[in-house]
N, C-alpha and C positions, 0 to 999 in steps of 0.2 A: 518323456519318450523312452521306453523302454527296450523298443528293440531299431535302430539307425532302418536307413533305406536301404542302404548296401549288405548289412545282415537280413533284411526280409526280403532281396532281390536275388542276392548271390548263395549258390550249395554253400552248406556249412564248410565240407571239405576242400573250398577252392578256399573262403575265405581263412583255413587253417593255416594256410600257406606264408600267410601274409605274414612279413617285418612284426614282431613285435611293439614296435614304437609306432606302426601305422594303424596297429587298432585300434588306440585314441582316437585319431584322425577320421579315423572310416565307421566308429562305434557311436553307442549313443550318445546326446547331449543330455549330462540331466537337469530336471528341471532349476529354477533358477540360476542354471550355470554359460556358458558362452567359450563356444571354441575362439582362441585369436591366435594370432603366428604375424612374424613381421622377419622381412628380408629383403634381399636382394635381387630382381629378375635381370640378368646380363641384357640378355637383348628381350624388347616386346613389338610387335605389328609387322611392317612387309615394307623393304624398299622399293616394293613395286609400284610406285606414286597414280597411274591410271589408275590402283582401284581405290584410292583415297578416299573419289567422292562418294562411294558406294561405302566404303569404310564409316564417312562421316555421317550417312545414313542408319547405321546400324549403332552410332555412337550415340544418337537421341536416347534411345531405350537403355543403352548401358551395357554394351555385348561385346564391343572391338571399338578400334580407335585407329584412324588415320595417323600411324605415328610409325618411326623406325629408329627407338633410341635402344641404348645399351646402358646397362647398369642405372637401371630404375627402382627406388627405395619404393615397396611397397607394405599393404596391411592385406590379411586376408581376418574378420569374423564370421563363424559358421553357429547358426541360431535355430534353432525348433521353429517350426512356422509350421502354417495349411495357407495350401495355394489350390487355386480353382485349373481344374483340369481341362484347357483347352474349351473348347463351346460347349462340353457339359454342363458346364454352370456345379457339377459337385466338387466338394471339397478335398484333394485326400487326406489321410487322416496322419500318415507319415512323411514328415518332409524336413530338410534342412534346405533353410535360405544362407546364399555366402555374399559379403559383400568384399570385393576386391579394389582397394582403392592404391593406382598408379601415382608417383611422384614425378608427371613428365616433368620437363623442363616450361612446359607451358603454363603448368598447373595440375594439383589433382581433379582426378577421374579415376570413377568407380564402376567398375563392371559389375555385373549384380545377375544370379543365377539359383535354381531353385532344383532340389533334389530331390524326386520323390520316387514312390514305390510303388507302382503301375501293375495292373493285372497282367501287361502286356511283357513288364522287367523293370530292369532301372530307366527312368525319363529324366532328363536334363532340359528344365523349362530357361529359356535365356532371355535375359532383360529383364527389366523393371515388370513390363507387361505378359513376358512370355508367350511371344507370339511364335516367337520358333522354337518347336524342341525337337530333342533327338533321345532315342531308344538306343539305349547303351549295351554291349556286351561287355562283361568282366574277365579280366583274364588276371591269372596270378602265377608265375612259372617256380615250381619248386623246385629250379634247378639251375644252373648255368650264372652267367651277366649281371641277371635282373630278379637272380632269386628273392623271392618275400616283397617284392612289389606289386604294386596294384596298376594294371593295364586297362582303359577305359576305349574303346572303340568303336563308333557308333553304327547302325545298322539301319537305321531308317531315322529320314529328317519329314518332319512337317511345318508348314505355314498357318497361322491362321491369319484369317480376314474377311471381314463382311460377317463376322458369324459362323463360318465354315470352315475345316479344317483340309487342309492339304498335301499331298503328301508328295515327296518330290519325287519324278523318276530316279533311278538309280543310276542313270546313264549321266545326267545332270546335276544327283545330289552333290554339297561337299560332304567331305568323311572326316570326324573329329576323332584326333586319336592323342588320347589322355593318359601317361604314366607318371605315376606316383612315388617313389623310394626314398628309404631312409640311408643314408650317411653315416654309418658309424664312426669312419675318422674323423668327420669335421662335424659331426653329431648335429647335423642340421636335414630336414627335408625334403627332396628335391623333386621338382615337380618339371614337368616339360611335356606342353600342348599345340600339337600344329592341327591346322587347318588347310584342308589337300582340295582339290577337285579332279574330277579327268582331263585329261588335258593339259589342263594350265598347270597343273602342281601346286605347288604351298603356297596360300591365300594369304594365311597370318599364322603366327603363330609367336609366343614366349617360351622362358624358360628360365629356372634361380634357384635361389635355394632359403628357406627362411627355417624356424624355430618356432614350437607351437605347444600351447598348452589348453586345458581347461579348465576357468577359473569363473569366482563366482561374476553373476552379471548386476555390477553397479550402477550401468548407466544403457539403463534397454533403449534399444530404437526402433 
């Protein structure tokens, strides 16, 4: 992989913005190598318990989890792949697969999500199967709070099923809103993802801080 999804999606000029230490993170993977990072997420899911079984719906595929614990040891590896774009049946040609595996108290679980570079911007395929994805906007502030971070914010969600793709109103979709930053004091990465709707407010959401590198890949999966 020569050029990540997020360099062939995002201006050069926003991605220049960016934390130093996060262009690893957001750069390419090169061949025989494997992004991995291991930490801490303080809180992951929703103590909203009614949407549990809809939670545990989404937890077959590998996307969310009926859970509301705090301080969850997890793994994140981010790997080169081609994933099939929705009912095209074609391949794209750039992409990183991540697999995210939580230490609940239950057991582990792995969420598992697919990056790629869309004629349309960046797409975030979710699940195993990737039946839902959503059309990312990038943002990066070179200034203030959250200078040199990476802000993910989605713009349009689709379903697929039966073979057709779907795309959700606006009035109904949820809106995934993804930031990234680097830690200089505690020299760790901090990531924090919620899941909003109108209406009801935050669905689920996480948030921690782990340590990452890229090193060679011993043991592919």
């Amino acid at each position: 992989m020569s050029r990540s999804p997020y360099e062939l999606s995002t201006p050069p000029d926003v991605l220049a913005r960016l934390h130093p230490r996060l262009r690893t993170y957001f750069g390419p993977i090169p061949p025989g190598h494997v992004g991995r990072g291991e930490g801490v997420f303080t809180v992951v899911g929703t103590p909203r318990r009614w949407l549990w079984p809809v939670l545990a719906w989404f937890a077959r595929d590998g996307v969310m989890f009926p859970v509301w614990e705090r301080d969850v040891p997890f793994t994140v590896e981010n790997r080169p792949a081609h994933v099939r774009r929705g009912s095209t049946g074609l391949e794209a040609q750039v992409a990183v697969r991540a697999h995210r595996t939580f230490r609940f108290r239950s057991g582990a679980r792995t969420m598992v999500d697919a990056i790629t570079a869309e004629p349309d911007g960046l797409v975030d395929h979710l699940g195993r199967r990737g039946r839902v994805s959503a059309l990312l906007r990038t943002e990066v502030d070179g200034t203030g709070p959250d200078a040199g971070a990476l802000r993910l914010v989605s713009t349009r969600v689709t379903f697929r099923a039966l073979g057709r793709e779907v795309r959700l109103p606006a009035v109904i979709a949820p809106r995934v809103t993804l930031v990234e930053r680097f830690d200089d004091e505690a020299d760790r990465q901090r990531v924090s993802l919620v899941l909003s709707a109108p209406v009801v407010g935050t669905l689920y959401r996480y948030e921690g801080a782990f340590r990452y590198e890229i090193a060679p890949d011993t043991g592919r999966g």
